[in-house]
C-alpha positions as CSV (number, residue, x, y, z in Angstrom):
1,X,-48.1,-73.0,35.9
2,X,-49.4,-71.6,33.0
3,X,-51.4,-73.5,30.1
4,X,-51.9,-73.3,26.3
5,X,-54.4,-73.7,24.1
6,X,-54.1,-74.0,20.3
7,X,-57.2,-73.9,18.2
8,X,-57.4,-74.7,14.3
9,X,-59.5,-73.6,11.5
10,X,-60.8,-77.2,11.0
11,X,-62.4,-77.0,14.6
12,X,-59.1,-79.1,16.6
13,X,-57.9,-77.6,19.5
14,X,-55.1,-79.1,22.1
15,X,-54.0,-77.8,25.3
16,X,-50.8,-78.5,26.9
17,X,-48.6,-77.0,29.7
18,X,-47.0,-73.9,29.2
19,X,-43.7,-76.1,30.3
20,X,-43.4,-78.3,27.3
21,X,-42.4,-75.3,25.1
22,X,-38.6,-75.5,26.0
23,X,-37.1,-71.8,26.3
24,X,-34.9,-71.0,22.7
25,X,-33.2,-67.8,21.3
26,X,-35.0,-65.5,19.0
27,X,-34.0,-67.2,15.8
28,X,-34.6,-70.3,16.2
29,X,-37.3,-72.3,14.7
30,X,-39.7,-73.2,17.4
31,X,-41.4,-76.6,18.5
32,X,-44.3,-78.0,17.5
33,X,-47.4,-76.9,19.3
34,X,-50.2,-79.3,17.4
35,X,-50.3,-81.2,14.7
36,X,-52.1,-80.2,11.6
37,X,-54.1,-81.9,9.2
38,X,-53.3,-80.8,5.5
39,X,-55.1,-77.5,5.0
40,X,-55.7,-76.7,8.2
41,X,-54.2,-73.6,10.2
42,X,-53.9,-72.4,13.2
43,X,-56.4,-69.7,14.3
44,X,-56.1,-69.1,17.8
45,X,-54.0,-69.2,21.0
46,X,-54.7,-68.5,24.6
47,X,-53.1,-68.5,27.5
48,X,-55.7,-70.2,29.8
49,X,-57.4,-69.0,33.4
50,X,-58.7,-72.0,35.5
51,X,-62.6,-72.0,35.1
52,X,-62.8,-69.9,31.9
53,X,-64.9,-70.9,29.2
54,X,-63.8,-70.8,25.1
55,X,-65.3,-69.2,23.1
56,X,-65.2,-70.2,19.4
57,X,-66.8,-68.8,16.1
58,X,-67.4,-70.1,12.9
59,X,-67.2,-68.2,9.1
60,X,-71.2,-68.6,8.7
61,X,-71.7,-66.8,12.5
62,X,-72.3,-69.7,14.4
63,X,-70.4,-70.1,18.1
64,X,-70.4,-71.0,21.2
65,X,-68.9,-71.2,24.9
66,X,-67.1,-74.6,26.2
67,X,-65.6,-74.6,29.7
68,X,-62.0,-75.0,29.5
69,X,-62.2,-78.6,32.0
70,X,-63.7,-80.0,28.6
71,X,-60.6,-79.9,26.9
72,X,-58.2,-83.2,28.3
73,X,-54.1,-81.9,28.6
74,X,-52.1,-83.4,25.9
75,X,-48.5,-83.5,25.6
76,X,-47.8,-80.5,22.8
77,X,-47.4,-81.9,19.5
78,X,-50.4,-83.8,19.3
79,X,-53.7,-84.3,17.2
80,X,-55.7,-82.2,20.0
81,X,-59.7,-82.8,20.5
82,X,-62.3,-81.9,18.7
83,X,-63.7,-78.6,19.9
84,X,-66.4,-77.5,17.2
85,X,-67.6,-79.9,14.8
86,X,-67.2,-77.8,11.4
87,X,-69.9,-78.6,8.9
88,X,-71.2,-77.5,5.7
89,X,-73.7,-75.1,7.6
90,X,-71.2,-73.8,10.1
91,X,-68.5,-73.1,7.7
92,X,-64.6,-72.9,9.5
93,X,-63.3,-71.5,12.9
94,X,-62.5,-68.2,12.4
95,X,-61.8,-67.4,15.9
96,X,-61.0,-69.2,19.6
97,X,-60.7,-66.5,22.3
98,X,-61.0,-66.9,25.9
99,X,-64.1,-65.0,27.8
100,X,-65.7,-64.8,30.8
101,X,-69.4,-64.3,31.5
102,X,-69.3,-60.8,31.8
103,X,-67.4,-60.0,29.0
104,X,-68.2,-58.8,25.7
105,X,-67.3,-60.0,22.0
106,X,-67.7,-58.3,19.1
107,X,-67.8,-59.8,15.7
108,X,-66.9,-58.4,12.0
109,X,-68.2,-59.9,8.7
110,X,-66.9,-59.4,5.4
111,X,-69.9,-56.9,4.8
112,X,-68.7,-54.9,7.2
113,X,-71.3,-55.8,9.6
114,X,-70.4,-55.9,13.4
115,X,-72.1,-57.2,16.3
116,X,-71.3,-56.7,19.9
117,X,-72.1,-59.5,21.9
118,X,-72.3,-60.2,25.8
119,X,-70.8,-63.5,26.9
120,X,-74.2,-63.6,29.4
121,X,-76.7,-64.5,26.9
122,X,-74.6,-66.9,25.5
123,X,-75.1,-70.4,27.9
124,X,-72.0,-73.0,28.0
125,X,-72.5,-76.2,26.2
126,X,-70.0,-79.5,25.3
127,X,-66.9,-79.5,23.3
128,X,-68.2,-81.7,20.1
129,X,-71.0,-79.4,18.7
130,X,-71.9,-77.0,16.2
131,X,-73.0,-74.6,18.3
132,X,-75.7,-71.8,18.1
133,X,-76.1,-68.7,15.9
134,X,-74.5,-66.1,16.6
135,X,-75.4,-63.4,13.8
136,X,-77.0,-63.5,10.8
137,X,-75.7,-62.8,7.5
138,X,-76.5,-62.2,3.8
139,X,-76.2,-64.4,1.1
140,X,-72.3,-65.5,0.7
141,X,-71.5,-62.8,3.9
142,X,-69.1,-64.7,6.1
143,X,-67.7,-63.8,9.9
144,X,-64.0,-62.9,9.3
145,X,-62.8,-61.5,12.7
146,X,-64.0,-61.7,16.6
147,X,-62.9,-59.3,19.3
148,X,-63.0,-59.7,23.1
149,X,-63.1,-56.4,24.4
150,X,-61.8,-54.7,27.3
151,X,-63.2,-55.8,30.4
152,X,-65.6,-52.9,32.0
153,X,-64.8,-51.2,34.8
154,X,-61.4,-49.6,33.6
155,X,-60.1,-46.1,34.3
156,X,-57.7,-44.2,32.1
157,X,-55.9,-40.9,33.8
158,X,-54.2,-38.9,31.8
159,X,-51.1,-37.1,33.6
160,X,-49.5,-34.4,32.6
161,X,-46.3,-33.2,33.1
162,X,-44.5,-29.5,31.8
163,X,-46.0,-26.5,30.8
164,X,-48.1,-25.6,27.7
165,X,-46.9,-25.3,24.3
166,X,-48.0,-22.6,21.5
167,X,-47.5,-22.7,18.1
168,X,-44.3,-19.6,18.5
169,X,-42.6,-21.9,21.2
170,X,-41.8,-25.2,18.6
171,X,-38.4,-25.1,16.9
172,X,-39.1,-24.5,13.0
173,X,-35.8,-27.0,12.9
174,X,-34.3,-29.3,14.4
175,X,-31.2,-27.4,14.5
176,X,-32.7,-24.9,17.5
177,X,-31.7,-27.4,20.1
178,X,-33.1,-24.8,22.7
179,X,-36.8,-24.8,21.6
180,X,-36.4,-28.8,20.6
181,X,-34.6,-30.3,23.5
182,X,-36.2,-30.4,27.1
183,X,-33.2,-30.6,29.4
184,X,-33.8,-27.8,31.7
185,X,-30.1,-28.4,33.0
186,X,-28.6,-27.2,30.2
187,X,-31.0,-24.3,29.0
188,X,-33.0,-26.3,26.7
189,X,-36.8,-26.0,27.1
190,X,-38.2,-27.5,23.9
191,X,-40.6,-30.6,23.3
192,X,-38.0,-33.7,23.2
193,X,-37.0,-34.9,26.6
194,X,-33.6,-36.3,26.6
């Protein structure tokens, strides 16, 4: 039984069950996931893992984590908690993602600054706070994007299938079905697999 988490610019976040979002057809209008404050926006959504921590980042680089158990279950719809208290010196939530303490967040200013970040250095403290800095940033610089990247550890195999291709064996047209087609069946040893 999955859960959600909605985060807003304003530093609100709620957290219901996945459940409460009845299933609808692709045109309809949707339900309402949390209730926003005039100005305010949504700026995040994650699905959440039992034991994970939030991470959230404000516009003038400050963050931090908050373990998910912090944030109460709501019924969808509501007002939500607050998770970061946005001041003057913190700026708005730019970000909310998900991470786990060997993960690793990268962060982009305006400036085109970026900053990769490991979710180890970066301790877990309570819902209502400001948080620490993050990065630092020039005068009128602001934090306009975070990133989780891929966890470490991945493989990617590359497999390949057919024989080699030179520059004489490509149809000049699409109209040589033979040298654009691959369909062995029917003669046709070209590039586009049917």
């Amino acid at each position: 039984r999955d859960e959600v988490s909605l985060s807003t610019r304003e530093g609100m976040s709620i957290r219901f069950h996945e459940e409460d979002v009845r299933p609808m057809g692709r045109a309809a209008v949707g339900v309402r996931g949390i209730d926003l404050e005039e100005g305010d926006l949504v700026v995040g959504m994650e699905i959440l893992k039992p034991q994970g921590t939030l991470l959230s980042v404000t516009e003038h680089g400050y963050g931090k984590r908050t373990a998910v158990e912090e944030y109460r279950i709501h019924s969808r719809g509501g007002k939500g908690v607050i998770a970061l208290k946005v001041t003057e010196k913190t700026g708005r939530v730019v970000g909310v993602s998900q991470v786990a303490e060997t993960d690793e967040v990268m962060l982009v200013t305006d400036g085109g600054k970026i900053i990769r970040l490991g979710m180890g250095d970066l301790r877990v403290i309570g819902r209502n706070t400001q948080g620490v800095r993050l990065i630092g940033l020039a005068e009128k610089e602001r934090v306009v994007s975070i990133a989780r990247l891929a966890e470490k550890g991945y493989r990617v195999a590359v497999l390949e299938r057919g024989r080699r291709f030179r520059d004489q064996d490509f149809a000049k047209t699409t109209w040589n079905l033979r040298k654009y087609l691959w369909s062995p069946l029917l003669g046709c040893r070209g590039i586009l697999e049917i």
